[in-house]
C-alpha positions as CSV (number, residue, x, y, z in Angstrom):
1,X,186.1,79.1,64.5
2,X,183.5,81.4,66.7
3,X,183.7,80.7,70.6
4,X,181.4,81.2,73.5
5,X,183.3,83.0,76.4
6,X,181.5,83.2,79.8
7,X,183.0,83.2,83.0
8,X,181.9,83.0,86.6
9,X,178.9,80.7,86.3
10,X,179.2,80.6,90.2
11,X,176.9,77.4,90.0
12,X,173.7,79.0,88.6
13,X,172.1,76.7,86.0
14,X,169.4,79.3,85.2
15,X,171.9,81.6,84.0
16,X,173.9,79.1,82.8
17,X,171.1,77.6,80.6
18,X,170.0,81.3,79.5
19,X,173.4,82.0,77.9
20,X,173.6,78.9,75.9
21,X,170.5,79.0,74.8
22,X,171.0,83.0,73.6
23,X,174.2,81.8,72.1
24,X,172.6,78.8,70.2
25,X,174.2,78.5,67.1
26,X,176.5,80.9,67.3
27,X,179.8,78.9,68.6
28,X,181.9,76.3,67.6
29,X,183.9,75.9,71.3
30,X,183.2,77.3,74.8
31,X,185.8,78.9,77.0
32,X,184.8,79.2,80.2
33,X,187.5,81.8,82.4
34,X,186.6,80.1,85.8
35,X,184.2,79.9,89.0
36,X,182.1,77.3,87.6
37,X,180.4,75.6,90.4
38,X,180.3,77.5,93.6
39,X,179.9,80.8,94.6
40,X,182.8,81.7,97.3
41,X,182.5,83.3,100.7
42,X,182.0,86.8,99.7
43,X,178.9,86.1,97.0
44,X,175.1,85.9,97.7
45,X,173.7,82.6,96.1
46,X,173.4,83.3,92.5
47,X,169.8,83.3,91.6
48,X,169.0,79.8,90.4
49,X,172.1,78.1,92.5
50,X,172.5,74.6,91.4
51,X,175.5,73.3,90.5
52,X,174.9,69.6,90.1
53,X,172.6,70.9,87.7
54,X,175.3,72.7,85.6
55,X,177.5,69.8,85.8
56,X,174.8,67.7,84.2
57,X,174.5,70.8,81.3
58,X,178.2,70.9,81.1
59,X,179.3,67.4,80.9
60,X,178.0,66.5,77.6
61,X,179.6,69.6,76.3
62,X,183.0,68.2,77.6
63,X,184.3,68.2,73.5
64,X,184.0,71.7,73.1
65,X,184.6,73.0,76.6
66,X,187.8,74.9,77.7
67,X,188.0,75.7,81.3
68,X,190.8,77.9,83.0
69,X,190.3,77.8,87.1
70,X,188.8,80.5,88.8
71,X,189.6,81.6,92.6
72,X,186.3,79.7,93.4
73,X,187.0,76.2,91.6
74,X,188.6,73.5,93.5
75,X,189.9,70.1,93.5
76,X,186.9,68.6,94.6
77,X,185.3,70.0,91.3
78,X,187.5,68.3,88.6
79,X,185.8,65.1,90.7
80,X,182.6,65.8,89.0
81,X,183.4,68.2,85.6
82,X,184.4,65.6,82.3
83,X,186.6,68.5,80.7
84,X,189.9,69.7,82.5
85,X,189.9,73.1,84.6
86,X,193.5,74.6,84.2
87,X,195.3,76.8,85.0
88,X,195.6,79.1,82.0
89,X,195.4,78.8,78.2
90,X,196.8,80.1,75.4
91,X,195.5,80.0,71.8
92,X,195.4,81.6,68.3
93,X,192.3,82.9,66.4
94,X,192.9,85.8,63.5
95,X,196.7,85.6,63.6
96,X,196.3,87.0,67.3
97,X,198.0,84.9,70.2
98,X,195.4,85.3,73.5
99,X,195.6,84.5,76.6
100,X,193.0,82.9,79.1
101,X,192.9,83.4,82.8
102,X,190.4,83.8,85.7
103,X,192.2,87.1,86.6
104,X,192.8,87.0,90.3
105,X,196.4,86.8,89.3
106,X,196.9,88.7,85.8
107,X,199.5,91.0,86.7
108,X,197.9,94.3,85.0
109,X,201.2,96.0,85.9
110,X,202.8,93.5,83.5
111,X,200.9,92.8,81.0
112,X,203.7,92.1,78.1
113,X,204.8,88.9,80.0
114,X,202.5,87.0,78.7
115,X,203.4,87.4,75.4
116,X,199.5,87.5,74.1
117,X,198.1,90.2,71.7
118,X,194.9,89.6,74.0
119,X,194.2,89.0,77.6
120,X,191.1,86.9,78.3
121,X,189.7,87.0,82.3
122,X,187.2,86.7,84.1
123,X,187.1,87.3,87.9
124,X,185.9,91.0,88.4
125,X,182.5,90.5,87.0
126,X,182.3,93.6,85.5
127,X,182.4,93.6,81.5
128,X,185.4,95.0,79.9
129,X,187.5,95.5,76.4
130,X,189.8,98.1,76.3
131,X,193.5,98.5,75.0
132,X,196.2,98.6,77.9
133,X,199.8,99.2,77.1
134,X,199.3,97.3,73.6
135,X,197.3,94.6,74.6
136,X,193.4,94.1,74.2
137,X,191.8,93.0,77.8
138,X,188.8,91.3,77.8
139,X,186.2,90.6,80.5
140,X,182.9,89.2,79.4
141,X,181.5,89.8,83.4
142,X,179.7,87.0,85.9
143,X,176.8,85.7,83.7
144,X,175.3,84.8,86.9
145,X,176.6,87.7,89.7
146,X,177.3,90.6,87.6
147,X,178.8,93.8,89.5
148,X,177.7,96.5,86.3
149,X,174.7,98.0,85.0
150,X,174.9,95.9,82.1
151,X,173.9,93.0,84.0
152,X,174.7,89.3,83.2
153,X,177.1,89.4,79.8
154,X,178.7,86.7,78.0
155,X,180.9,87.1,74.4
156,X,180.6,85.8,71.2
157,X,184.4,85.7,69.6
158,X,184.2,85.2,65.5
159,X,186.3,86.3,62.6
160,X,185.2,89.9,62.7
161,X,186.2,90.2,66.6
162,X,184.6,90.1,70.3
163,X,180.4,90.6,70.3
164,X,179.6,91.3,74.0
165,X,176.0,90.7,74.9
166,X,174.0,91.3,78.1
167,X,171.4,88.2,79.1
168,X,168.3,89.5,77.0
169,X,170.5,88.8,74.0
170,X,171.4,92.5,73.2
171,X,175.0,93.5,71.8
172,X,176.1,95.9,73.8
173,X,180.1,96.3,73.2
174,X,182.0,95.5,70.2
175,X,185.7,95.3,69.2
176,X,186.3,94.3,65.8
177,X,190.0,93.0,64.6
């Protein structure tokens, strides 16, 4: 199984749209680690702000979409979005147990609580994956508001491990199992 993992879309179909089509072919399932639609009160509009139009590229990817709810997604959104935001997830790929969250409550203090080998978050915007007390974290960054000189990233997850890759499709991080 190879996944897509973006996070913090913050409503711009431009970006949106860029990463999928970068990542074309390349992924069975998308995990998305929250802040689909809107942009919050301490963001600038994300260039290309348009979240009707990423519900309408979203929604027929309903099938392979898992969503975890960032600090920017609301009720209101589940209204409109065909797959179901929660409020974590866990899963297992390569015999390793990982965790999914948005990350404005992962307690980095306490990391062996959630009983993961990996950590997946979003949240910060800033790309990351690093070993902390035995556990792999792993940011892909804001595809759409990115807070790094990388820019925009997303990650490719396959057998061999985590790909990350900045917006003009270049790998730029790797971590393989």
């Amino acid at each position: 199984m190879k996944y897509l993992i973006m996070s913090d879309i913050h409503g711009s179909s431009f970006y949106l749209n860029k990463v999928l089509e970068n990542a074309k072919g390349r992924y069975d399932r998308i995990i998305i680690l929250g802040d689909v639609l809107y942009h919050g009160p301490r963001n600038d509009l994300p260039y290309g702000y348009a979240p009707k139009e990423c519900i309408a590229i979203l929604n027929p990817l309903k099938d392979i979409i898992t969503c975890v709810r960032g600090n920017c997604d609301a009720e209101v959104d589940q209204m409109v979005l065909s797959f179901l935001i929660q409020d974590s997830y866990y899963f297992n790929h390569n015999n390793k147990t990982i965790y999914c969250s948005h990350g404005h409550h992962l307690d980095f203090d306490n990391l062996k609580s959630y009983k993961a080998d990996i950590c997946l978050y979003g949240h910060f915007h800033i790309p990351c994956i690093e070993q902390k007390d035995g556990i792999l974290l792993v940011n892909p960054s804001s595809i759409s508001i990115p807070k790094s000189n990388e820019g925009g990233c997303f990650i490719i997850l396959d057998e061999k491990g985590f790909h990350l890759f900045n917006l003009e499709n270049k790998e730029i991080k790797t971590y393989l199992f």
